[in-house]
N, CA, C and O atoms as a DFTB+ gen file, in Angstrom:
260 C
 N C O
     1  1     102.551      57.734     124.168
     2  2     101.784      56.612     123.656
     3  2     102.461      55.283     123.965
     4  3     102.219      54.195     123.443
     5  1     103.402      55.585     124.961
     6  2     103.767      54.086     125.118
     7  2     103.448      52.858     126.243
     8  3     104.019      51.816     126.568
     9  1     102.295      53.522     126.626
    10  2     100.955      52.801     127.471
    11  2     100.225      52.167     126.323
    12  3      99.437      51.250     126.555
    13  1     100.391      52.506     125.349
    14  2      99.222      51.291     124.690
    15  2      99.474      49.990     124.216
    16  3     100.701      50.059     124.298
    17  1      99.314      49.120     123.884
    18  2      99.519      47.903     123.041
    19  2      99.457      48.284     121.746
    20  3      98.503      48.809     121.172
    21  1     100.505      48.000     121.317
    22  2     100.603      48.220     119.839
    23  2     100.416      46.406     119.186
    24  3     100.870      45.434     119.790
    25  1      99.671      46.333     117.891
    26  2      99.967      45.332     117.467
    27  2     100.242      45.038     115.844
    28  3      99.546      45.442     114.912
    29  1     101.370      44.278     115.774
    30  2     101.849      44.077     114.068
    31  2     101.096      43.272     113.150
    32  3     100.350      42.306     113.306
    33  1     101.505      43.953     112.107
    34  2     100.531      43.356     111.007
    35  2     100.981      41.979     111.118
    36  3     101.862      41.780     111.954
    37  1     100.564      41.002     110.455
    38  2     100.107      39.897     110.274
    39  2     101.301      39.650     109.015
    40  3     102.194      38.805     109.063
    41  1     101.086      40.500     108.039
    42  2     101.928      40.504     106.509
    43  2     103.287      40.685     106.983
    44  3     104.122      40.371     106.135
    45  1     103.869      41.198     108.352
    46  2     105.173      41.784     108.233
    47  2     105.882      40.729     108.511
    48  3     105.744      40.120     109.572
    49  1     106.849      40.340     107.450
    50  2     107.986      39.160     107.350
    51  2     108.641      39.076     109.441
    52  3     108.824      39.927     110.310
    53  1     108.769      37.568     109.368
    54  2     109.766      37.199     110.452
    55  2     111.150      37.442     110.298
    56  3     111.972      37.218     111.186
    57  1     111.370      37.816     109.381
    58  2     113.207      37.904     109.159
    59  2     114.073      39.288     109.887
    60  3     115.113      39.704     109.377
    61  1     113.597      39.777     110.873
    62  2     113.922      40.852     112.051
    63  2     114.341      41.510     110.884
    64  3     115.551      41.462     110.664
    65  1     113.516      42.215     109.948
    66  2     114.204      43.651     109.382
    67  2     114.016      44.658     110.119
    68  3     114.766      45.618     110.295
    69  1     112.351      44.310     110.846
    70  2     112.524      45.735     111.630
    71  2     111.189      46.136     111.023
    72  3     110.329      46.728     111.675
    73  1     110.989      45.626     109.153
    74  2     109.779      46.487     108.564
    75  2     108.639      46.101     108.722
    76  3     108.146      45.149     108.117
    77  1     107.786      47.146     109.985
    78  2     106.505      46.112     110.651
    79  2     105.453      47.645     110.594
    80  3     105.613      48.712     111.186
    81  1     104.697      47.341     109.923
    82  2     103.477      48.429     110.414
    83  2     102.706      47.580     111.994
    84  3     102.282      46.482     112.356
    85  1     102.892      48.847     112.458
    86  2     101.913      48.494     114.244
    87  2     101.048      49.566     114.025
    88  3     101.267      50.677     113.544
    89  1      99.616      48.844     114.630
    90  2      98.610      49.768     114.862
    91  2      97.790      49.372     116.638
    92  3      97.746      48.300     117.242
    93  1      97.338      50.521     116.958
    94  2      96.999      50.833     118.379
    95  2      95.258      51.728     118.014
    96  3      94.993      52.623     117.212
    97  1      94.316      50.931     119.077
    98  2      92.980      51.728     119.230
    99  2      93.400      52.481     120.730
   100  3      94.210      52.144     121.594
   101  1      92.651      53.422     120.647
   102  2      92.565      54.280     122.120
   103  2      91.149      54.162     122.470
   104  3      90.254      53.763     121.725
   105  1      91.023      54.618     123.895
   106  2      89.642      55.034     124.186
   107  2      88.837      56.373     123.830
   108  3      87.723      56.715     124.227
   109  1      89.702      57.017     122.985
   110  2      89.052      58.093     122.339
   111  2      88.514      57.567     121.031
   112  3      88.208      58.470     120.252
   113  1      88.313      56.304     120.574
   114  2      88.002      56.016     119.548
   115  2      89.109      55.995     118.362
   116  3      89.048      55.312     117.339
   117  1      90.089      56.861     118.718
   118  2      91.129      57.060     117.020
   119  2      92.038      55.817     117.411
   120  3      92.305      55.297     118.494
   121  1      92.506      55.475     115.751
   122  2      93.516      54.646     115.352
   123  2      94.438      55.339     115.743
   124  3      94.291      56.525     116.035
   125  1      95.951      54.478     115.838
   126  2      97.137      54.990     115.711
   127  2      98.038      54.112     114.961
   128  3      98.178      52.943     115.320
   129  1      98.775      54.673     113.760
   130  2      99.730      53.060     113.286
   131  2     101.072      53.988     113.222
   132  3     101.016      55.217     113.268
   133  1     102.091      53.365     113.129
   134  2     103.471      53.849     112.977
   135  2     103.727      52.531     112.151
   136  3     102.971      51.695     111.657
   137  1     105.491      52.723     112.212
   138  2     106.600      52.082     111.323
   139  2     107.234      51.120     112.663
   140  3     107.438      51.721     113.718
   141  1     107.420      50.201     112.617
   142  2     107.797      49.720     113.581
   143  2     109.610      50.162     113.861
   144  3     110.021      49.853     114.980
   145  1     110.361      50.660     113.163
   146  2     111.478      50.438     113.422
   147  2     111.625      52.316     113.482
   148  3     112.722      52.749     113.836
   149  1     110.461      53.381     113.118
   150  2     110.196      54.742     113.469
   151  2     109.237      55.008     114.735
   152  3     108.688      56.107     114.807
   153  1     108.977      53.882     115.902
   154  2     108.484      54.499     116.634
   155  2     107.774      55.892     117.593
   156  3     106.745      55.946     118.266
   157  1     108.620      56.714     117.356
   158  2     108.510      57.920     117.734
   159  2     107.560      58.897     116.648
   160  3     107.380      60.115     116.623
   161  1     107.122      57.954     115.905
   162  2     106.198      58.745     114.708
   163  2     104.969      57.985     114.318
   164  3     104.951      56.861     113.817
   165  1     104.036      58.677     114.584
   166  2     103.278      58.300     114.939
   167  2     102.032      58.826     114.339
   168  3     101.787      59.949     114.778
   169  1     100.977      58.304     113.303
   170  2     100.032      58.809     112.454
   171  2      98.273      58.583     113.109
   172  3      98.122      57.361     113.106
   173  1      97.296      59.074     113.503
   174  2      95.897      58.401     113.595
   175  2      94.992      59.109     112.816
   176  3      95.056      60.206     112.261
   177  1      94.198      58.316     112.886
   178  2      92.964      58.410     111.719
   179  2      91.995      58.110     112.905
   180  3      92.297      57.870     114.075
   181  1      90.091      58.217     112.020
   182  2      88.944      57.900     112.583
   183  2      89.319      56.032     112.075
   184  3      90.003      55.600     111.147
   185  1      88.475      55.263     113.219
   186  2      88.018      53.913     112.358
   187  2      87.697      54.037     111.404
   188  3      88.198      53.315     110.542
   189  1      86.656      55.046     111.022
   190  2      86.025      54.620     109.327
   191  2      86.983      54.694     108.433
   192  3      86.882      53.833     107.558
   193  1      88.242      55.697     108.290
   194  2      89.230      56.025     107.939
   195  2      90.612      54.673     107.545
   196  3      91.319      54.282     106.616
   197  1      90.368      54.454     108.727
   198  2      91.201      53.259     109.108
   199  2      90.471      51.939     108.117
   200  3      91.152      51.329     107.292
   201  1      89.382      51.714     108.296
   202  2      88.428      50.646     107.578
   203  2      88.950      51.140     106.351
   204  3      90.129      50.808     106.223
   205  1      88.500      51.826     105.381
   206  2      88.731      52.277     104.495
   207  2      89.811      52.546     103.829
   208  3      89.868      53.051     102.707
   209  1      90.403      52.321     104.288
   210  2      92.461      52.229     103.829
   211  2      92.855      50.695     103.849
   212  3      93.548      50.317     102.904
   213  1      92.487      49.738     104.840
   214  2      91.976      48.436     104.551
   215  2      91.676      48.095     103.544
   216  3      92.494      47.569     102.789
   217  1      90.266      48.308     103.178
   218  2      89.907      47.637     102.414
   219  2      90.660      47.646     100.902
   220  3      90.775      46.768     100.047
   221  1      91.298      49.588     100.996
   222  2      91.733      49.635      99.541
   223  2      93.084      48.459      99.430
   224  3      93.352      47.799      98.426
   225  1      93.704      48.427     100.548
   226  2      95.137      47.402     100.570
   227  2      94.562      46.099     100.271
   228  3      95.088      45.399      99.406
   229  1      93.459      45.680     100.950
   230  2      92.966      44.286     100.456
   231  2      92.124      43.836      98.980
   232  3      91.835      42.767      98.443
   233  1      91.907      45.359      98.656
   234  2      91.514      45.263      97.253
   235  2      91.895      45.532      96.565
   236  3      91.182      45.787      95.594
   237  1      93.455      45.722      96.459
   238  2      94.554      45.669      95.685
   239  2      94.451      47.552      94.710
   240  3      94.986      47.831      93.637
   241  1      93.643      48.419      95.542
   242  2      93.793      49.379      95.323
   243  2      94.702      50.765      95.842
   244  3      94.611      51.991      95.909
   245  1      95.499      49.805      96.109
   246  2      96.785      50.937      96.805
   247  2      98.091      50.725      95.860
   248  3      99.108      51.267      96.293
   249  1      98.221      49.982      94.575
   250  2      99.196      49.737      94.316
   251  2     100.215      48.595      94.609
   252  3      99.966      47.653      95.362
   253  1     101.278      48.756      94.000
   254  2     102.117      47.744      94.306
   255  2     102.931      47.699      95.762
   256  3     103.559      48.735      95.983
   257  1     103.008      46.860      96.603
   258  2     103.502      47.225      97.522
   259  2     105.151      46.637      97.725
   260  3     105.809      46.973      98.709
């Protein structure tokens, strides 16, 4: 997977910790996100899946982060 463009969240601090969620679309349609500083591990979901885990983080239904 290291042909794709990965891209970092938006939320992940500038202070080079390292702690960056990256996420990647394919042409098979699936998501892919990892840990930015665990590269080699590597999780995908459907979009709707993906949407839906969104929204719960933006609607403050995932907990404290």
């Amino acid at each position: 997977m290291s042909e794709l463009i990965w891209r970092k969240s938006s939320f992940s601090g500038s202070g080079g910790n390292g702690n960056c969620l990256e996420a990647t679309a394919t042409p098979t349609g699936l998501v892919h996100f990892r840990e930015s500083d665990r590269p080699g591990e590597v999780l995908s979901t459907t979009p709707a899946h993906w949407a839906a885990f969104l929204r719960a983080i933006k609607g403050g239904e995932a907990g404290q982060l």
